[in-house]
C-alpha positions in Angstrom: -184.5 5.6 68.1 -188.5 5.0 67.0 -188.3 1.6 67.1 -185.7 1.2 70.3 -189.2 3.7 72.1 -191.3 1.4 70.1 -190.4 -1.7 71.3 -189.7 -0.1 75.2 -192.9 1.0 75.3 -194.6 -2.6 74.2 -192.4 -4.2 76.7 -193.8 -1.6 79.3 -197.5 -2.2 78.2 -196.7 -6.1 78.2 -195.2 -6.0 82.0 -198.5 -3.9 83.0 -200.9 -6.2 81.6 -199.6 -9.1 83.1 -199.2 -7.6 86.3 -202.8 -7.0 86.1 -203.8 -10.2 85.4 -202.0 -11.7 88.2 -203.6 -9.1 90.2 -206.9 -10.4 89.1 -205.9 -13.7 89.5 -205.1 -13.1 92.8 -208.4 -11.6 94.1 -210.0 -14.3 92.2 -208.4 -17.4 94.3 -209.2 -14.6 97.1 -213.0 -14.4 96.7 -213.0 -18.7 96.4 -211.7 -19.0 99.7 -214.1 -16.5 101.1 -217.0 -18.7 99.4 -216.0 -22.1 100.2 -214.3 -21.9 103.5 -216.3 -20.2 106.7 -213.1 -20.8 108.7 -211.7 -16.7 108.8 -208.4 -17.9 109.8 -207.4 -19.6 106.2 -208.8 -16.7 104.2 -206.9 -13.8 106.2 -203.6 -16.3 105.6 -204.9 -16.3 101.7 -205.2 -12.8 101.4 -201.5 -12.1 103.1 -199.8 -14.5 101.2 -201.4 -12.9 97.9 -200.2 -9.4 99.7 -196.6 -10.4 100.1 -196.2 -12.3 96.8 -198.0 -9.5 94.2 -196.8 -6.2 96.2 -193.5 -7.2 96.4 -193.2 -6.5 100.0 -191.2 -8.6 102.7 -194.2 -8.7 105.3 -198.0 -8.0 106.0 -200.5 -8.5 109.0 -203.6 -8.1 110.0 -205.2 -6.2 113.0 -208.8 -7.1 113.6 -210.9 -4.7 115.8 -212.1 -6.3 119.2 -214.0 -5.0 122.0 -213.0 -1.5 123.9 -212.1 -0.2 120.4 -208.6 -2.5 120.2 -206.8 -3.4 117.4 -205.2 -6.8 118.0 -202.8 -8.9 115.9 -204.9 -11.7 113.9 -202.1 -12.8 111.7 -199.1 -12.2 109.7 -196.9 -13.2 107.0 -192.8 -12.3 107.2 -191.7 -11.3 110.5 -188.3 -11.9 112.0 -189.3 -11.3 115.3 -192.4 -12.4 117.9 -193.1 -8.5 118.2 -195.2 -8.0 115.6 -197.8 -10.8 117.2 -198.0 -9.0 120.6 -199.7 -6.3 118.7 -202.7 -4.5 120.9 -203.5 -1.0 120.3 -205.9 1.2 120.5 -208.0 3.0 117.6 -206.1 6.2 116.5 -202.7 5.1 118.2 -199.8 4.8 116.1 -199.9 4.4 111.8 -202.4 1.4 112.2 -204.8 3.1 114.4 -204.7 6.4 112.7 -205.8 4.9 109.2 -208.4 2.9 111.9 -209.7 6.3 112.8 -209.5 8.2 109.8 -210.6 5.5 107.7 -208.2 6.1 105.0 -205.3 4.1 103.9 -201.4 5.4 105.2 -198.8 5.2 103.4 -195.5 6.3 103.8 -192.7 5.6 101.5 -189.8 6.2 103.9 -189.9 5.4 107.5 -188.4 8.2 109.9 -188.5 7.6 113.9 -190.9 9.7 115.4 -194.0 9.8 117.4 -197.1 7.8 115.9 -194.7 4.6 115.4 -193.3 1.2 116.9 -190.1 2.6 116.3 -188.3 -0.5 118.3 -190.5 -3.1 115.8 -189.1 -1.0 112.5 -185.7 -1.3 114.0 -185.7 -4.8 114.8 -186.9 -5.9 111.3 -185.6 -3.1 109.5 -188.4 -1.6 108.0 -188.5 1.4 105.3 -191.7 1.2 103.6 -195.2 1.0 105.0 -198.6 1.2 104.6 -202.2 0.3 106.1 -205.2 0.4 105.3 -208.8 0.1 107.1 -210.9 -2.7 106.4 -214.5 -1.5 106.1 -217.5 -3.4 105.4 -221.2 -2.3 105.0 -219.9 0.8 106.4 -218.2 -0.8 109.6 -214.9 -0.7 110.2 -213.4 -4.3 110.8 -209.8 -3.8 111.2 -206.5 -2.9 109.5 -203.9 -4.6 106.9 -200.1 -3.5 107.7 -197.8 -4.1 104.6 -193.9 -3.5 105.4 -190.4 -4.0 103.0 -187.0 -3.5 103.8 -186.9 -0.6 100.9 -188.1 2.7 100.8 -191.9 2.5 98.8 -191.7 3.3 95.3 -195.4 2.7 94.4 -198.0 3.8 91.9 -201.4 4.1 92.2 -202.5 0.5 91.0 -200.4 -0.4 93.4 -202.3 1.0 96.4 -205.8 0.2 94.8 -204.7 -3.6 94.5 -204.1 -3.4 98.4 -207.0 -1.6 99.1 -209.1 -4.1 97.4 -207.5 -6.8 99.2 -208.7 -5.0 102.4 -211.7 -4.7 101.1 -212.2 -8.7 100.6 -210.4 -9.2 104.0 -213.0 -7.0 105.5 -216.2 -9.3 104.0 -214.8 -12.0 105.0 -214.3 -11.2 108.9 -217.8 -10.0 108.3 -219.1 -12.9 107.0 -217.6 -14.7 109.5 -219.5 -12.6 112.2 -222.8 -13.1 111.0 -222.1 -17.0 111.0 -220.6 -16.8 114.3 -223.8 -14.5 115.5 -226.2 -17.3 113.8 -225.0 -20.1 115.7 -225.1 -18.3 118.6 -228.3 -17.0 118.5 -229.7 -20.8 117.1 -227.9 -22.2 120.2 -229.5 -19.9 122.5 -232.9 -20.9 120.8 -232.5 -24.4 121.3 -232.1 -24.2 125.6 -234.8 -22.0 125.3 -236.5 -24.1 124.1 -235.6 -27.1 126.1 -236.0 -25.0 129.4 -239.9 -24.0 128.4 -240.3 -27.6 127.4 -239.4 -28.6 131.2 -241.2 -25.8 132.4 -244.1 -27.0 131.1 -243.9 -30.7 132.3 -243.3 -29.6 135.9 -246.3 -27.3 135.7 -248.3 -30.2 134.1 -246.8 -33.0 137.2 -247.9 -30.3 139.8 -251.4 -30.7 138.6 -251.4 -34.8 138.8 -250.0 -35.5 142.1 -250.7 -39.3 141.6 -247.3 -39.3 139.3 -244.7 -37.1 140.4 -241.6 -36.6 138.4 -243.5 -38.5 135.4 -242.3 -37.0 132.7 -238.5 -36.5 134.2 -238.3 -40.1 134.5 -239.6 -40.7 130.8 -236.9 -37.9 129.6 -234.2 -40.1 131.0 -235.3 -43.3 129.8 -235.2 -41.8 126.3 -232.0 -40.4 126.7 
């Protein structure tokens, strides 16, 4: 009986630690994509497909948070139906928007029908278990990840913490992606300021030497 609990118990440990290191693994190939690709597209995809694959569950998306306080489908891995993609809600409505609000990740291990869910959407697929949590950066909420599986959840607390650290690297990456997006913005807006004071100037210079008018116009397009 010793060595029968023995050997369990090394099998046990054995299963744990490579679940772990597949976990690591995962956030790993994670944290590459958000270093070598600026498009936030192919990194939310990475970090679903990691979700589905290491937490065992049959679908995941993501809601990123737009303008208006709206949390609108971004993408999604497992879905049956086109439902799930029509996704637009506000902060604080339904499981999604509650963990939005709150800040906290929801989870909840058998799904009933009542008010606070898309009770038609967990029909149609035939959902049991869910769970979402917020994706926060530097303090600023960016969204929320949805995981889903036909099965009531049966999950530990590594469990959760894995997902909550793949919201986590979800979340720097849509902020990354923000600050790039608000750099070329701003750098784009620089440059036709620039080119309108640059014309500004060479019509207030022409108006002072009558002798030449639309000089400098006509040397612009030549050059072009």
């Amino acid at each position: 009986g010793e060595i029968a609990a023995s050997a369990l118990y090394r099998s046990i440990l054995y299963d744990q630690t490579e679940r772990r290191l597949q976990w690591l693994t995962a956030a790993r190939s994670i944290d590459q994509a958000i270093s070598n690709s600026l498009d936030l597209h192919t990194t939310l995809n990475i970090v679903l497909d990691r979700a589905v694959h290491h937490l065992k569950v049959v679908a995941a998306d993501i809601l990123l948070l737009k303008e208006g306080n709206r949390l609108v489908y971004a993408a999604g891995r497992g879905f049956k139906s086109p439902m799930a993609s029509k996704a637009n809600l506000l902060v604080g409505q339904l499981q999604a928007g509650k963990a939005a609000l709150e800040r906290k990740t929801v989870l909840i291990a058998d799904y009933e029908c009542t008010a606070g869910w898309n009770c038609e959407l967990m029909k149609q697929e035939g959902f049991r278990g869910y769970c979402a949590v917020p994706l926060v950066a530097k303090g600023q909420l960016k969204g929320v990840i949805e995981v889903f599986d036909h099965h009531p959840f049966t999950v530990d607390t590594e469990w959760v913490e894995f997902l909550e650290s793949l919201a986590g690297q979800a979340a720097i990456s849509i902020d990354n992606a923000s600050m790039i997006e608000t750099i070329q913005r701003t750098n784009m807006e620089m440059t036709v300021a620039f080119d309108v004071t640059l014309e500004g100037w060479s019509r207030a210079i022409e108006m002072r030497n009558k002798d030449m008018p639309g000089h400098t116009k006509r040397i612009a397009d030549l050059t072009q």
